[in-house]
C-alpha positions as a printed NumPy array, in Angstrom:
array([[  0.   ,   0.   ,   0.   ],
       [  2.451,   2.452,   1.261],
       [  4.764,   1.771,  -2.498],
       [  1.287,   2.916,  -4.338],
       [  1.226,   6.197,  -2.556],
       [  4.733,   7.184,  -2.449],
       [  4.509,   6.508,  -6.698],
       [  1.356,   8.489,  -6.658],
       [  2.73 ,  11.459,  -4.644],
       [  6.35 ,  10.913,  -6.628],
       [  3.819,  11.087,  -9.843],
       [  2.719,  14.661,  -8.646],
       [  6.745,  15.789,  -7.633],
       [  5.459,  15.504,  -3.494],
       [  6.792,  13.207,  -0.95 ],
       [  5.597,  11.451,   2.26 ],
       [  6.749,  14.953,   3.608],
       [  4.038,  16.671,   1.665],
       [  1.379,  14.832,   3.309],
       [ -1.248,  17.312,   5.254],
       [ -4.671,  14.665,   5.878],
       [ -4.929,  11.277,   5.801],
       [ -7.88 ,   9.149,   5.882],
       [ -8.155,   5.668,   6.538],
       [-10.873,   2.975,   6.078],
       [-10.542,  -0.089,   8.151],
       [-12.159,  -3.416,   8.068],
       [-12.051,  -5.164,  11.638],
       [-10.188,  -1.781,  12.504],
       [ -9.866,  -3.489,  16.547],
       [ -8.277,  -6.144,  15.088],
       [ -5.788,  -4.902,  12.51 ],
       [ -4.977,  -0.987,  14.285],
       [ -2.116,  -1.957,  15.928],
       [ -0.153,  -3.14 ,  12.215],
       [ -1.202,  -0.68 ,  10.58 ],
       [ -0.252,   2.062,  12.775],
       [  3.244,   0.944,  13.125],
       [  3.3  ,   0.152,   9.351],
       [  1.949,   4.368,   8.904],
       [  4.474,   5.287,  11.635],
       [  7.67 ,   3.941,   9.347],
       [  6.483,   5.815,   6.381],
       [  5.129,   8.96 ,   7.497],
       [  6.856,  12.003,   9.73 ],
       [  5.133,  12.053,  12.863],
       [  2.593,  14.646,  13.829],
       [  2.49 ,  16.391,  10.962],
       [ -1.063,  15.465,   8.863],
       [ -4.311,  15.248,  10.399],
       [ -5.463,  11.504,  10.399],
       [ -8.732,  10.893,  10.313],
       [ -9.957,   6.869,  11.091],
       [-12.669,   5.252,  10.046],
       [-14.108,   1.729,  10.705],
       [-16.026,   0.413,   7.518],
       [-17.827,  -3.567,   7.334],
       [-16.071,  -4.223,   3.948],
       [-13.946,  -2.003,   0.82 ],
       [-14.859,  -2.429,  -2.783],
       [-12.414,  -4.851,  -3.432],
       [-12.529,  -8.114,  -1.711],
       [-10.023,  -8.743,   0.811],
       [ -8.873,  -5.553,   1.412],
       [ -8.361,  -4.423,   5.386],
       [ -7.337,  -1.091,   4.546],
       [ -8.024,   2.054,   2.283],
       [ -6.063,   4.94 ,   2.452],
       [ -6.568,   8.451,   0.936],
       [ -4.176,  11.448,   1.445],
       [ -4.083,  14.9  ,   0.352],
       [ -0.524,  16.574,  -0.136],
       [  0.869,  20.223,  -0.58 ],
       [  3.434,  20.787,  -2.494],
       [  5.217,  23.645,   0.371]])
């Protein structure tokens, strides 16, 4: 997941740095929080985006445990 967005935000000449609002969609979000907030804490600079988190019953493609959508400013 985390390759896809850092080709996306490469794509539009930003970085991980660039980030300003994340949001999240979790399936079973009790059950998979803990992974995917260390995996979001090796990627990301810390405290500097607003994250937003939010527990869904399924994404559109099957399988899926997480969605993630970001917005970015180019400073």
């Amino acid at each position: 997941m985390w390759e896809n967005l850092r080709i996306v935000l490469e794509a539009a000449n930003c970085t991980f740095d660039d980030v300003v609002e994340m949001t999240s969609y979790h399936v079973a979000m009790s059950k998979h929080m803990d992974v995917f907030r260390t995996a979001k804490n090796e990627v990301f600079p810390k405290g500097t985006y607003a994250w937003t988190r939010i527990g869904v019953s399924e994404l559109a493609h099957p399988g899926l445990l997480a969605e993630v959508k970001c917005v970015a400013v180019k400073r």
